[in-house]
C-alpha positions in Angstrom: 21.2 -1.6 4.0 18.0 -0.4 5.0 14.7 -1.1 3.3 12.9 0.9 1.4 9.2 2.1 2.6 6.5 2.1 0.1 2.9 3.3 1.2 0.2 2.9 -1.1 -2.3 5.5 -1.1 -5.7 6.6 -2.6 -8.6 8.3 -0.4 -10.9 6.2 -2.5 -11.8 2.9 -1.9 -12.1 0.0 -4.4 -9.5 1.2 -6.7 -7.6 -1.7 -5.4 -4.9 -0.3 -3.0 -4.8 -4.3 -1.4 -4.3 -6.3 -4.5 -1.8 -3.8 -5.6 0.1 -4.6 -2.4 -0.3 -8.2 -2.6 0.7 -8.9 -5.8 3.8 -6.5 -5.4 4.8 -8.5 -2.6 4.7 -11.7 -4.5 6.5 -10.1 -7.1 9.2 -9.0 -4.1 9.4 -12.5 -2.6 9.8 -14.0 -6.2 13.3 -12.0 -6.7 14.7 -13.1 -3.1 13.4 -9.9 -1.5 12.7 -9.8 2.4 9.4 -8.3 2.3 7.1 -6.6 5.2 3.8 -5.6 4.8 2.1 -3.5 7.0 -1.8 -3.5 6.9 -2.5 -0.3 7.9 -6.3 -1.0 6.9 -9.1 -0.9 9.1 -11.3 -3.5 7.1 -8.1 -6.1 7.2 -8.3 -7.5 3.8 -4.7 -7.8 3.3 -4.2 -9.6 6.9 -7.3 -11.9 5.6 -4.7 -12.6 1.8 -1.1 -12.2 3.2 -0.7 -13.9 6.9 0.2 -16.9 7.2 -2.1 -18.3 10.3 -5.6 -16.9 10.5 -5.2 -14.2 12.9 -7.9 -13.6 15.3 -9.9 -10.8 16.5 -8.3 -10.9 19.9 -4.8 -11.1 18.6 -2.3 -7.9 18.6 -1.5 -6.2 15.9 -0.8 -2.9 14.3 -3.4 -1.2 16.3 -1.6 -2.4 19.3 1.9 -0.5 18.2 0.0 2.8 17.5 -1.6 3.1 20.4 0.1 5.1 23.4 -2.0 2.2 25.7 -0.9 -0.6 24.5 2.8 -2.0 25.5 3.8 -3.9 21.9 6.4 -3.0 19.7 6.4 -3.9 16.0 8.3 -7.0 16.9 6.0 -8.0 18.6 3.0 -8.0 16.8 4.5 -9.5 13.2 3.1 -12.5 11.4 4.2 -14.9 9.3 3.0 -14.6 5.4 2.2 -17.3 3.3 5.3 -17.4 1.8 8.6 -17.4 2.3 10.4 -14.1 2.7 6.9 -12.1 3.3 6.1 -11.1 7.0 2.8 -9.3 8.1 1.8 -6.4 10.4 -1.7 -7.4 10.8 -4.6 -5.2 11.7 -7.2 -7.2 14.0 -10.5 -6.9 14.6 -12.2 -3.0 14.8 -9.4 -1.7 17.4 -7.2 -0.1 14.5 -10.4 2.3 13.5 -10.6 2.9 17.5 -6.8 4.0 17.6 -7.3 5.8 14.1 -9.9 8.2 16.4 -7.6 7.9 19.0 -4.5 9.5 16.8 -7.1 12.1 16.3 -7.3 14.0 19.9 -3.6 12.8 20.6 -0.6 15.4 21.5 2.8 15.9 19.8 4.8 13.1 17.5 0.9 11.5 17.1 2.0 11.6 13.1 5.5 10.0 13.9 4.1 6.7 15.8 4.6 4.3 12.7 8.2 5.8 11.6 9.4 5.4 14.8 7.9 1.8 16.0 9.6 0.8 12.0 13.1 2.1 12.5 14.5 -0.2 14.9 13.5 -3.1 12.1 14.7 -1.9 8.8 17.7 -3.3 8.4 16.2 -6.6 9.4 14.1 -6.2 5.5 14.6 -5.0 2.2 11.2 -4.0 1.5 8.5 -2.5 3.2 4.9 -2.2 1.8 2.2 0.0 3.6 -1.4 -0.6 2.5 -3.4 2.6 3.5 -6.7 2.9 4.5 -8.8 4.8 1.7 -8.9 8.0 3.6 -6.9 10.9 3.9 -6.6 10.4 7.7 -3.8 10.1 11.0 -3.8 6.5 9.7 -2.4 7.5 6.0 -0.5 10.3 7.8 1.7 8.3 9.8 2.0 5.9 6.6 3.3 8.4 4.8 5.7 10.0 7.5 7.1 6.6 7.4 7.6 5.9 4.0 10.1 6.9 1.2 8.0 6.9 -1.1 4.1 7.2 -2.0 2.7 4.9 -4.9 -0.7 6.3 -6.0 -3.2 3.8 -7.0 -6.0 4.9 -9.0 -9.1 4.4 -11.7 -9.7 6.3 -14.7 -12.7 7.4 -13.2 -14.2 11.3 -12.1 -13.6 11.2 -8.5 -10.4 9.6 -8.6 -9.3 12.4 -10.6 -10.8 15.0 -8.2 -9.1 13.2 -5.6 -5.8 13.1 -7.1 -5.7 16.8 -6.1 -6.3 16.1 -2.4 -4.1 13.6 -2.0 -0.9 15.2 -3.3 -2.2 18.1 -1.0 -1.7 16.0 1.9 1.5 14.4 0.2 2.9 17.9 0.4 2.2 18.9 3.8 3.3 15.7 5.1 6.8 16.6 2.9 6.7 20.4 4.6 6.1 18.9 8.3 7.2 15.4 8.9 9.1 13.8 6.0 10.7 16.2 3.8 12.3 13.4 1.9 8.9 11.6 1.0 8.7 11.2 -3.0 5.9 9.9 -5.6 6.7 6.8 -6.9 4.5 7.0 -9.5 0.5 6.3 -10.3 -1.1 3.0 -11.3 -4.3 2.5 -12.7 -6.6 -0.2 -12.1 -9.6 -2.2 -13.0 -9.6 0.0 -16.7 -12.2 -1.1 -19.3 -11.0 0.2 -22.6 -14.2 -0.6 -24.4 -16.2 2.3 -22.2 -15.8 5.8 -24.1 -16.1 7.2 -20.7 -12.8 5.2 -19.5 -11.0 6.0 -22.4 -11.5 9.8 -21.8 -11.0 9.8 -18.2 -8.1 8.0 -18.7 -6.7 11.1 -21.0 -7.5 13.1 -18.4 -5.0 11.3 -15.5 -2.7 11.0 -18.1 -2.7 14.7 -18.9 -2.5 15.5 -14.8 0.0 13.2 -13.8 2.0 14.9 -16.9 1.3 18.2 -15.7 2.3 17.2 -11.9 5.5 15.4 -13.4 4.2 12.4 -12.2 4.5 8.9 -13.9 1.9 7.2 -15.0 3.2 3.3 -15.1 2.5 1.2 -17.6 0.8 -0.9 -18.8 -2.5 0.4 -17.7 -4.0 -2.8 -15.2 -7.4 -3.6 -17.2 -10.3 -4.8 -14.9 -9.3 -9.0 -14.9 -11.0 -10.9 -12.6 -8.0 -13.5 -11.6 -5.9 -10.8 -9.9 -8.8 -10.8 -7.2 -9.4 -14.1 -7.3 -5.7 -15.1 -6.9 -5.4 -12.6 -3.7 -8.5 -14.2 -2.0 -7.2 -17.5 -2.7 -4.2 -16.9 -0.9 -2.0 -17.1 -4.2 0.4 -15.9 -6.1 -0.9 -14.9 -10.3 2.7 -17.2 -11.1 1.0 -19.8 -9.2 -2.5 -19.8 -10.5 -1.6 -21.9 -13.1 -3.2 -19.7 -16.1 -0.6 -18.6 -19.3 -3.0 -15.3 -18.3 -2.3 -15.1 -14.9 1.6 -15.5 -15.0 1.9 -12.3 -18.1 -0.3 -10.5 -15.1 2.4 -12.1 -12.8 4.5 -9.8 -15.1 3.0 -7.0 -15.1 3.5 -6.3 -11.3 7.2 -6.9 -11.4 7.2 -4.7 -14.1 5.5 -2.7 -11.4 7.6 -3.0 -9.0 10.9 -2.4 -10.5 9.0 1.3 -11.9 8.1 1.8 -7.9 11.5 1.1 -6.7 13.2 3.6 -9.2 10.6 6.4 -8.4 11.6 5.6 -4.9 15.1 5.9 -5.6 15.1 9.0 -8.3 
């Protein structure tokens, strides 16, 4: 059976598209799942959280697979994670922004790079987690021509709001030209502070849109907790920080993930 492509998406950055993947991951691993993550990601962080080994700036990686200069296949470019049952696609260095401009002047198939390079490995996996750069770009493109399935991560802020627009703009052309089968998973909301009025209203407002879209808003809403950073930086899992806190977070994202698997699969 093949494995099922998740890319998490969001034009914005620091709604915490990253920690999102890494603790769904951890939540993968936890229930015996074979687990890849790609780091699609200029800046790296999940490389930095997830690999194994430290991976240096030198060292192939995703950037390497995308390009039409480069010789590596997938294969060849996979980590290690840090634990067992997680593998990486790394992103090293600045070379993946270099190919990202790269995508942009290329010919034909230019969108179908990452589907392509993936196919040959997805019966090797029974999940596959894309972590997108925070841009609407040939990067996030190819992500979601790959994937099954799109899992929005957002704020109950004003321009993530605006931007949900824009992003299920690009979700549809990508579904008219490349991946017809491509679904929304479903939206999660981070870092939320229920004690701002200006959340709270915000919040009303995504609700209201993802209702209106048909789109599902999982729950519970993530509230802004410093551990789930913490734990990713530390290289750890939220069921192994040792908190009675951190493991009901620990919760939370497998509650997480069994929502993103059945929007994947409805």
């Amino acid at each position: 059976m093949s494995a099922r492509v998740i890319a998490l998406c969001n034009q914005k950055g620091g709604v915490g598209k990253t920690v999102t993947t890494y603790h769904l991951a951890r939540a993968a691993v936890r229930r015996g799942l074979r687990v890849l993550v790609i780091d699609a990601d200029p800046q790296g962080n999940l490389t930095a959280s997830a690999a194994g080994d430290d991976v240096a700036a030198d060292d192939i990686g995703l950037a390497d697979v995308l390009s039409s200069r480069a010789p590596e296949t997938l294969s060849d470019v996979i980590v290690p994670g840090i634990w067992d049952g997680l593998s990486v696609v790394p992103t090293t260095g600045i070379e993946l922004a270099a190919v990202r401009d790269e995508l942009i002047t290329a010919g034909a198939g230019r969108e179908m790079r990452l589907r392509e390079a993936l196919a040959p490995l997805l019966a090797d996996y029974d999940l596959v987690l894309i972590d997108c750069a925070p841009s609407l770009d040939q990067l996030t493109v190819n992500a979601l021509t790959a994937a099954d399935a799109v899992l929005i991560i957002s704020q109950a802020k004003l321009y993530s709001l605006n931007g949900l627009d824009a992003l299920l703009t690009t979700i549809s052309s990508v579904r008219s030209y490349y991946n017809a089968d491509l679904r929304v998973a479903g939206i999660i909301v981070n870092l939320y502070n229920p004690r701002t009025i200006s959340a709270r209203g915000w919040l009303d407002e995504l609700t209201t849109a993802a209702q209106g879209r048909g789109l599902s808003l999982f729950e519970p809403i993530m509230n802004n907790r410093v551990v789930i950073a913490d734990a990713s930086e530390a290289a750890r899992g939220l069921d192994e920080w040792g908190s009675s806190d951190a493991r009901e977070l620990a919760d939370v994202y497998d509650a997480y993930l069994t929502a993103t698997l059945e929007g994947a699969n409805a």
